[in-house]
GUDREN-944809 format. One record per residue (C-alpha): residue in three letters; x, y, z. Coordinates in steps of 0.05 Angstrom, whole numbers, padded with zeros to 5 digits, always signed. Each point is the difference from the previous one (the first is absolute). Example, Ala and Ser with C-alpha at 12.3 -4.5 7.8 and 13.67 -1.06 7.14 Angstrom:
<nodes>
ALA+00246-00090+00156;SER+00027+00069-00013;
</nodes>
This chain:
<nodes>
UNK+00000+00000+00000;UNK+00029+00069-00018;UNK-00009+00064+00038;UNK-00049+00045+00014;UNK-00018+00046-00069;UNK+00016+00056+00031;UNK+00076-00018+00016;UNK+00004-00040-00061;UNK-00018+00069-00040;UNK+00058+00044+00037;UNK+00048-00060-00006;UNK-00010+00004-00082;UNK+00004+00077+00016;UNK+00071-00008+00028;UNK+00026-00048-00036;UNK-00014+00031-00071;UNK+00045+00064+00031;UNK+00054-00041+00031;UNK+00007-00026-00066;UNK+00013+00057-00038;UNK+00042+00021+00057;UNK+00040-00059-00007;UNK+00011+00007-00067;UNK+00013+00077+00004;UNK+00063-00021+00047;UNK+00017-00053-00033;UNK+00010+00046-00072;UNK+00034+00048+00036;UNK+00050-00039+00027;UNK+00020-00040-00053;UNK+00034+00061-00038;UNK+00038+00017+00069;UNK+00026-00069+00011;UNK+00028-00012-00079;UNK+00040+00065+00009;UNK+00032-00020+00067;UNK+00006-00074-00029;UNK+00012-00029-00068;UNK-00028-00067+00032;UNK-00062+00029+00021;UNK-00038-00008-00071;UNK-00063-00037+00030;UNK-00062+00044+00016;UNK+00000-00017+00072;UNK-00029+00046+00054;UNK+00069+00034+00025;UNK+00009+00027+00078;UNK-00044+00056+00009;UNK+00039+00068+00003;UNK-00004+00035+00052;UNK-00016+00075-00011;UNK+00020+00052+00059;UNK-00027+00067+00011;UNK+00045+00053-00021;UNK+00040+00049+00040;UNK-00038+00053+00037;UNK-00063-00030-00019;UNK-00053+00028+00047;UNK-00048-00041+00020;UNK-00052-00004+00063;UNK-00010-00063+00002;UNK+00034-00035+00069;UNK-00001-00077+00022;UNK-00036-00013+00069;UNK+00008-00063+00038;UNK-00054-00052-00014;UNK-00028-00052+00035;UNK+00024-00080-00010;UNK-00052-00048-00025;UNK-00023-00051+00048;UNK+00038-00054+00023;UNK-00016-00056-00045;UNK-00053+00038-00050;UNK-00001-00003-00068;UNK+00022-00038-00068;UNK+00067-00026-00022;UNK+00039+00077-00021;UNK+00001+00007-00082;UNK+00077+00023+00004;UNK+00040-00056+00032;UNK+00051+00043+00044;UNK-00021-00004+00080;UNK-00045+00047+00022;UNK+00022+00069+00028;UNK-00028+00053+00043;UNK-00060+00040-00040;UNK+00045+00064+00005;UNK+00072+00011+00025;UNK+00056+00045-00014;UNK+00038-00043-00056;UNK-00051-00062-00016;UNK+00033-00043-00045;UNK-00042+00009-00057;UNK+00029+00072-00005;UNK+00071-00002+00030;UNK+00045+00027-00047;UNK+00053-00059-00018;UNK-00064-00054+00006;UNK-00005-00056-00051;UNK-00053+00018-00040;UNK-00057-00052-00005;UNK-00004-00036-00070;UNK-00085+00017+00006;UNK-00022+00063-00019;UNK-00036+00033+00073;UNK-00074+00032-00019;UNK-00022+00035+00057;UNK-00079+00006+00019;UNK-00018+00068+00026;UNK-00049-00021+00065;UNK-00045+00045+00034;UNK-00020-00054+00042;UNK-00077+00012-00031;UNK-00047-00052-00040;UNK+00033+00015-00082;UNK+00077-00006+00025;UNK-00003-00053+00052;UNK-00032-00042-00059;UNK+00056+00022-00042;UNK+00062-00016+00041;UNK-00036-00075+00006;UNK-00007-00005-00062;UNK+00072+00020-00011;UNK+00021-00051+00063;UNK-00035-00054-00036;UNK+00031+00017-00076;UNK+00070+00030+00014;UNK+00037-00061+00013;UNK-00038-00044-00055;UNK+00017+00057-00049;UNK+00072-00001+00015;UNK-00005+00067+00038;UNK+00012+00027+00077;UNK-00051+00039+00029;UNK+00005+00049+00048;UNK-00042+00055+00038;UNK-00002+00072+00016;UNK-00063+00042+00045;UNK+00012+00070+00007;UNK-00028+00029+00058;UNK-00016+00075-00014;UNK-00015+00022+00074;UNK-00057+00034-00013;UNK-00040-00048+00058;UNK+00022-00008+00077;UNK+00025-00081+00000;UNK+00013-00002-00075;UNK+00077-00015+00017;UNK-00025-00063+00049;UNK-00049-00019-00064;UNK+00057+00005-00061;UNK+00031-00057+00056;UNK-00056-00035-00003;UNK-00003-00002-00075;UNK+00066-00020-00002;UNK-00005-00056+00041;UNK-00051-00023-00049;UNK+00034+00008-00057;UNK+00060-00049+00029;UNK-00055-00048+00021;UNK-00013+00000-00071;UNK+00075-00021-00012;UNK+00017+00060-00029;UNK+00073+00034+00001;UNK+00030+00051+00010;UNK-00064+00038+00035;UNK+00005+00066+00018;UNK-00038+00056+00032;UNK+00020+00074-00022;UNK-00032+00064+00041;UNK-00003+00055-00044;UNK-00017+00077+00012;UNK-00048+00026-00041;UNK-00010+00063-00017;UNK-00048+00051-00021;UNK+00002+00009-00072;UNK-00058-00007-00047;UNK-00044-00020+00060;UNK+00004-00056+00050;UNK-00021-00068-00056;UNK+00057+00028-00047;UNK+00057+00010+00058;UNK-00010-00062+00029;UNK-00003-00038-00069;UNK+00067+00045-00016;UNK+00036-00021+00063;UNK-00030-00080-00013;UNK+00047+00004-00072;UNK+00058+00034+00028;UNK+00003-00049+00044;UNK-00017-00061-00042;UNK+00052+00024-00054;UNK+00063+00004+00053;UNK-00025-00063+00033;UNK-00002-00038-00076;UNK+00065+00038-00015;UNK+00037-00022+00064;UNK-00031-00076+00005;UNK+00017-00009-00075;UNK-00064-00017-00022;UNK-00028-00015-00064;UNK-00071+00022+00009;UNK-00046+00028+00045;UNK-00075-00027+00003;UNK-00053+00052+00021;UNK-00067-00036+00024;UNK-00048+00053-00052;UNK-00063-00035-00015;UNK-00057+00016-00065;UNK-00029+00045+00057;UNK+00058+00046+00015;UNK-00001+00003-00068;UNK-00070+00019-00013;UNK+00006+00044+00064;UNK+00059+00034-00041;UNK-00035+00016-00070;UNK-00062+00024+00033;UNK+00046+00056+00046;UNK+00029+00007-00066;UNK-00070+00019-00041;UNK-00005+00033+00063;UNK+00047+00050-00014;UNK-00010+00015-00069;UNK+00069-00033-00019;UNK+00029-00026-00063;UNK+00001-00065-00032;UNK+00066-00021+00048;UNK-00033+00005+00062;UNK-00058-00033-00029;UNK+00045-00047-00011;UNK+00012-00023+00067;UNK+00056-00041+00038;UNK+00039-00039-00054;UNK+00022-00071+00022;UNK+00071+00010-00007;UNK+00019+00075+00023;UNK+00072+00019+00027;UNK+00068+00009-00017;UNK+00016-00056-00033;UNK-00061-00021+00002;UNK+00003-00024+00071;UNK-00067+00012+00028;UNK-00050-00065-00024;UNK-00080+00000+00014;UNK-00022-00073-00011;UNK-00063+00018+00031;UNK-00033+00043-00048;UNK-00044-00044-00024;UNK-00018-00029+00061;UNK-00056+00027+00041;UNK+00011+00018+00068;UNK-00058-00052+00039;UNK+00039-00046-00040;UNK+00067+00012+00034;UNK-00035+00003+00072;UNK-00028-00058-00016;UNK+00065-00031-00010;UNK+00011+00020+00059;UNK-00053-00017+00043;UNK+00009-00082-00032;UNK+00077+00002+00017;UNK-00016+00023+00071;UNK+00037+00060-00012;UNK-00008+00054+00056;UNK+00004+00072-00043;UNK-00017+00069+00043;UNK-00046+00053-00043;UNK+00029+00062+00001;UNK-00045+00046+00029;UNK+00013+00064-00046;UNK-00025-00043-00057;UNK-00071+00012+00028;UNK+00018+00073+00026;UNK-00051+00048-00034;UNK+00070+00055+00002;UNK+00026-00038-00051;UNK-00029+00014-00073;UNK+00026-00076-00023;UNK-00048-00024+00056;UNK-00056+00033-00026;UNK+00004-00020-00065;UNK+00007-00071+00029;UNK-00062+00004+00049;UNK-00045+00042-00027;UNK+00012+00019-00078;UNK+00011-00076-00023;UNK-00061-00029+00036;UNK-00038+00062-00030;UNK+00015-00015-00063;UNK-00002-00080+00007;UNK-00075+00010+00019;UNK-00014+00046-00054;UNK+00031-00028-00062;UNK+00003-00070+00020;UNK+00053-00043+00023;UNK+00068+00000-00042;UNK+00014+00068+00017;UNK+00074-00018+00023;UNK+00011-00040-00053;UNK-00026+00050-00048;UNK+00051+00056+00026;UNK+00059-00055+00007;UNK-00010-00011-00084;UNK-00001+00074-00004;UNK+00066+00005+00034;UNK+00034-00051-00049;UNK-00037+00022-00064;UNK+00032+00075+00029;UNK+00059-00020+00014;UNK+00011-00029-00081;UNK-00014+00065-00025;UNK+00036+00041+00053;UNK+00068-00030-00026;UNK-00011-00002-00071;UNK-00003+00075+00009;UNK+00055+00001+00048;UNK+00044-00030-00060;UNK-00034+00045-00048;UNK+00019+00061+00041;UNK+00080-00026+00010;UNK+00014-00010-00067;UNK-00034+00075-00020;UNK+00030+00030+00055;UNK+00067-00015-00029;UNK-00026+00042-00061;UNK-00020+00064+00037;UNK+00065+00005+00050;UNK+00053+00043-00026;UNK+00072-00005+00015;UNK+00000+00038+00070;UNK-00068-00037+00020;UNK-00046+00052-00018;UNK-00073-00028-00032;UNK-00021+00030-00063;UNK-00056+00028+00006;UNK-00025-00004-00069;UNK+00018-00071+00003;UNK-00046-00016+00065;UNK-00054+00034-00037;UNK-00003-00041-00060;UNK-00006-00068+00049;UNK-00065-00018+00017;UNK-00021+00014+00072;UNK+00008-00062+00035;UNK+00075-00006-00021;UNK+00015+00075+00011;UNK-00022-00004+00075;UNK+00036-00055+00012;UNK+00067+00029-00033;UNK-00018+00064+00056;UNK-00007-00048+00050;UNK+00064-00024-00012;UNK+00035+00057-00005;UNK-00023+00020+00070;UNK+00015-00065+00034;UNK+00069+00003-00033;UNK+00018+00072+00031;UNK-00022-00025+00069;UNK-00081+00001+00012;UNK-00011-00051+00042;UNK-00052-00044-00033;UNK-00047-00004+00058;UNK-00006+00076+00003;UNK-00012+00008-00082;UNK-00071-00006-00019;UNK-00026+00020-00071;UNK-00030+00062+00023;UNK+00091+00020-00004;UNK+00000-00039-00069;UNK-00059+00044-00032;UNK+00025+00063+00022;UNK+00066-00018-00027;UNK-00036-00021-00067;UNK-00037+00069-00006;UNK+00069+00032-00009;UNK-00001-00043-00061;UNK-00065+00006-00021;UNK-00040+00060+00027;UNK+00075+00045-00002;UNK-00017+00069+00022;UNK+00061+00029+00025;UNK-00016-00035+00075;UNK+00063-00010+00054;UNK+00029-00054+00015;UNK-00041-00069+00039;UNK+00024-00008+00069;UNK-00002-00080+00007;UNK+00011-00041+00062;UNK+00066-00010+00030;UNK+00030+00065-00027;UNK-00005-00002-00074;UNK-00025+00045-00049;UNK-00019-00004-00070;UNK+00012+00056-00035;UNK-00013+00015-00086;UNK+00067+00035-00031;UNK+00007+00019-00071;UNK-00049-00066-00030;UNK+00040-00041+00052;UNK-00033-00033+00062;UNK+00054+00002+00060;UNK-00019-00032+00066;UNK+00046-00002+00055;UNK+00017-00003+00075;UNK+00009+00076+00031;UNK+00043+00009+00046;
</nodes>
């Protein structure tokens, strides 16, 4: 008898991204080892490199101690070296001089809620059958009195899993674009040195088709483009390191998953906090809609997303090879140039140009992008467009210049 639907579905899940993992590492290392060795011809998954944060890399991220798993708990570990303390000062996953493991280590991002717990035993389970380690990382962002004694608590679960290395990383998050946007800012900052510093080859986020549907409907929300329409992509990253098996999963599947493993999972409680504009969306605009239209709302917004998502980077291509066309030798756009492009590929060339003199993405929205385009098409002799993060865009004899000040 094979198990329960539910775990059997984010098994497959898992497996179909370890696999492409896998095979990501393994074609990447093949190159490295045929330089260093003549003899090394065969296209055989090499020692994963280890990459290191550069020097004076700032980052806010700092380790915590963690709680052991309990004596005796747990399956047999996925990587075969003997177990070590969740989080110490040199674990030997990290310590520089270690022998590298031969596996590639994919990390599961654990909240210690219904959609990750489900994840990281699905990842327990496949892992080792794959030909991969798996590992574990819960960020505790501090924003709740206990949440350090709770990121132990998820750690200990994750070992009882058999995962390692587990970590748990306290974070301080900060204020900008609003409290959901800091913390999810400090969660990758954190995520990205701990993947850096472990070595890892990917990092699996525990997104489900509801996040997603939760995302594209904030996104219609807002009046934004077809990229935000377009959702979270299921490999995001540098490097691609970031990997959402769960995206076509729904969540009551996951918790059920869960609930048939006998897997304890806390519920955040700011997920049901009315403060939070995600929550309402989740607990009151969804089930709105679900009893108007029918049920296969989430499903419906999920196919948007993907559908979106197709366009968004045909256009993205489009507007990188024309952009190439319109830059002149000191990086100034032509302005005549921009205004023969249809719209679509024009804004995103702007866009670019912004981001690429230092406007932080999260602070650019396309009200910035249209009142850059007007100096291109509605030209009346304006001033320059202050933009986030210090830059200006400025028009200057037919030529478009945006730039940092200061």
């Amino acid at each position: 008898m094979g198990p329960h639907p539910a775990v059997a579905a984010i098994r497959l899940a898992v497996r179909r991204v370890l696999h492409d993992v896998l095979t990501e590492h393994a074609t990447a290392q093949v190159p490295a080892a045929a330089v260093s060795s003549p003899a090394a011809a065969a296209p055989v998954p090499a020692p994963a490199a280890r990459a290191r944060l550069s020097a004076g890399t700032s980052v806010r991220a700092v380790r915590c101690p963690a709680a052991s798993a309990p004596p005796g708990a747990g399956a047999p570990a996925a990587s075969p070296s003997a177990a070590s303390p969740a989080v110490s000062s040199a674990s030997s996953a990290s310590a520089p001089g270690a022998a590298p493991a031969a596996a590639p280590l994919v990390l599961v991002a654990c909240s210690g809620g219904a959609d990750s717990m489900a994840l990281a035993s699905a990842l327990s389970f496949e892992a080792p059958r794959q030909g991969a380690r798996a590992g574990g990382i819960t960020v505790d962002h501090g924003l709740q009195d206990g949440s350090d004694l709770r990121a132990q608590e998820v750690v200990a679960r994750l070992r009882s899993l058999g995962l390692d290395p587990v970590e748990s990383v306290r974070v301080d998050v900060g204020r900008d674009g609003g409290p959901e946007a800091a913390a999810r800012d400090a969660r990758y900052e954190a995520l990205d040195e701990a993947a850096q510093r472990l070595g890892a080859a990917a990092v699996l986020l525990g997104h489900t088709r509801d996040d997603q549907a939760e995302t594209v409907l904030l996104a219609l929300a807002r009046g934004s483009g077809v990229r935000s329409l377009s959702g979270m992509a299921a490999t995001s990253g540098p490097g691609g390191r970031y990997r959402r098996p769960f995206l076509q999963i729904d969540r009551q599947v996951a918790r059920k998953a869960c609930l048939v493993q006998s897997l304890p999972v806390w519920d955040d409680p700011h997920n049901a906090d009315p403060a939070y504009t995600r929550s309402r969306v989740r607990h009151e605009a969804l089930p709105v809609l679900e009893k108007a239209l029918g049920r296969g709302v989430v499903e419906s917004l999920a196919r948007t997303a993907r559908l979106a998502r197709d366009d968004a980077d045909a256009l993205d291509t489009w507007a990188a090879d024309a952009e190439r066309g319109v830059r002149d030798a000191e990086g100034r756009l032509d302005v005549r140039g921009l205004y023969a492009l249809p719209p679509a590929v024009r804004r995103r060339i702007l866009r670019r140009a912004a981001l690429a003199a230092g406007s932080p993405g999260g602070s650019l929205f396309s009200r910035h992008v249209e009142e850059m385009d007007k100096l291109i098409t509605g030209w009346r002799g304006q001033g320059a467009i202050n933009l986030p993060g210090r830059v200006s865009a400025r028009r200057e004899q037919g030529r478009l210049v945006v730039r940092r000040d200061g």
